[in-house]
Structures are given as C-alpha cells and as structure tokens.
C-alpha positions in Angstrom: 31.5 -15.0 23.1 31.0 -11.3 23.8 32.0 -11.0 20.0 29.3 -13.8 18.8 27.0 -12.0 20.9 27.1 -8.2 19.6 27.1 -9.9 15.6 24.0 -11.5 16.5 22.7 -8.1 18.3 24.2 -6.0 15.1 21.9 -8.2 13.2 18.9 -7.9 14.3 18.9 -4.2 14.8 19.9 -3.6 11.2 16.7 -6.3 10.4 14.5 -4.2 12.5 15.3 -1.2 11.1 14.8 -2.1 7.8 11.5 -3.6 8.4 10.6 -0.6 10.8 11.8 1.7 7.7 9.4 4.2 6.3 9.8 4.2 2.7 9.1 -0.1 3.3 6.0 1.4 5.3 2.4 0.4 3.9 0.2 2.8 6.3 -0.2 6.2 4.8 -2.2 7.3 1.5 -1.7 5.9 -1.9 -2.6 8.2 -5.0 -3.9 5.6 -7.3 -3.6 5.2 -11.6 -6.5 4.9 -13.1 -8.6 3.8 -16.0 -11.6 3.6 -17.7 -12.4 0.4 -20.0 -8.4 0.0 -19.9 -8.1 3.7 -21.1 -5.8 5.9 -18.7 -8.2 9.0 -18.1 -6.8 12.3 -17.1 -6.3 12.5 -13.3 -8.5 16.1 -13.4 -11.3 14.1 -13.8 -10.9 10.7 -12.5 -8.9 9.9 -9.3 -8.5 7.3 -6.5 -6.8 7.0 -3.2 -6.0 4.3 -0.9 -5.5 4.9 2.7 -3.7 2.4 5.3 -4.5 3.0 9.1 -2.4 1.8 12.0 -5.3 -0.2 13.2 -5.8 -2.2 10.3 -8.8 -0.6 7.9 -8.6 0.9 5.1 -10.3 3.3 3.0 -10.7 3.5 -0.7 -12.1 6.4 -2.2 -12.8 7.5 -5.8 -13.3 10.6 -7.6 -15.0 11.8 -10.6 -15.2 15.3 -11.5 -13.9 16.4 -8.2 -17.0 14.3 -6.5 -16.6 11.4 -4.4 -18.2 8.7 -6.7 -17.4 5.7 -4.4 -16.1 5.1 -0.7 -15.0 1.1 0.2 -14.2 0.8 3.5 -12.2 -2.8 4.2 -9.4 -4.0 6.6 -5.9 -5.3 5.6 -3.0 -7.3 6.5 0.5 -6.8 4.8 3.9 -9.3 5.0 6.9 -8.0 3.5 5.4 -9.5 -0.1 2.2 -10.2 0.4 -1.3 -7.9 0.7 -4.5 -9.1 1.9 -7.7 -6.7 1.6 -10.6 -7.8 3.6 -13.6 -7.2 1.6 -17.3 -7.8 1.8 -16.6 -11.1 4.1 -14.1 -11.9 0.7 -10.0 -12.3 1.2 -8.0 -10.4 -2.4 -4.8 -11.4 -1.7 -2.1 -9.6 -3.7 1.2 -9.1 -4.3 3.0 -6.0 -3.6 6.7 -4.0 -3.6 7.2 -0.5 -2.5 9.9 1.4 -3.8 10.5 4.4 -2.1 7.0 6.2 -2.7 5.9 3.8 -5.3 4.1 1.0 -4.9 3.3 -1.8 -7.3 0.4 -4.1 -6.2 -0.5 -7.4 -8.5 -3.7 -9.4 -8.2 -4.5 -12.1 -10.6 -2.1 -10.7 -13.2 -3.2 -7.4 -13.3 -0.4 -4.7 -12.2 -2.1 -1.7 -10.4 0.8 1.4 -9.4 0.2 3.6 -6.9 2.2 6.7 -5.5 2.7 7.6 -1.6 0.4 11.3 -1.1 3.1 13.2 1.0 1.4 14.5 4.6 1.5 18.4 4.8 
C-alpha cells in the first residue's frame, strides 16, 4: 500500500511540475512576426508584442517606425492546447503550442509564431 501510495504521489508531482514548468508558461511577452498584405516586413520598421499578465489581461501592442501605432488591451484564458482572447465582448479561440521560447498560435487556419522576449 505504502508502495501504491508514493507511485500515485510520484505522479502527480512529476504532472505538476510539468504543468507548473516555465518554458510551458504562457504569461510573459511574446515578440510577434509580422506582415503587411501577407508580405513579411522588416522588424526595424514594423513590430508587435503580446503580453500575458498573471491576472488574466493582456496587452497587444504594435509598432511602426519605432511609434506605437496600436494598443489592444483584452483578457485571456489558456488550457494546455487551447487560447481564448477576450475581445470587444467577442471570444477568438485558438490553438496554441509553446516550444521552449516559441510559440505557435492557430486561429481559423492561419498560423501566427511568436517568440518569448527574455526579462532583463
């Protein structure tokens, strides 16, 4: 029994820590590709960045030129699989996989890939 009982603790600690694992973590900033009329522009003058709060929100800011062009603030909700942005009283509901600092996000066949802005 004691045996039984330290498998089934082993277990769920190795599950928790791999869903408690950082590189599987969401929250954080996201440096985002982007394009114009399906034309990868050079990042000096386009970018966009996705942040993911504890709480949450999110933020979505884009650059041109160096200038904030837009700011989209929205709240989220995230499953291992699954991404749901909360937008102007709309649900987007994607699909997403991080790999290490890469994540891939999919929504309605369209493949957006993002990569993880380290802190410091």
């Amino acid at each position: 029994m004691k045996r039984f009982l330290a498998v089934v603790l082993l277990s769920f600690m190795c599950f928790t820590l791999f869903a408690c694992s950082d590189k599987n973590d969401i929250k954080g900033t996201w440096e985002c590709e982007v394009s114009v009329l399906g034309e990868d522009v050079p990042e000096s003058e386009h970018l966009a960045y996705i942040t993911f709060k504890e709480d949450g929100k999110c933020t979505y800011v884009y650059y041109v030129d160096k200038e904030e062009f837009s700011k989209i603030d929205m709240e989220y909700t995230a499953t291992s699989s699954q991404l749901t942005l909360k937008y102007e009283g709309r649900d987007l509901v994607c699909e997403y996989k991080i790999d290490e600092d890469i994540m891939t996000v999919t929504y309605n066949g369209s493949t957006q890939t993002m990569k993880r802005v380290k802190e410091g």
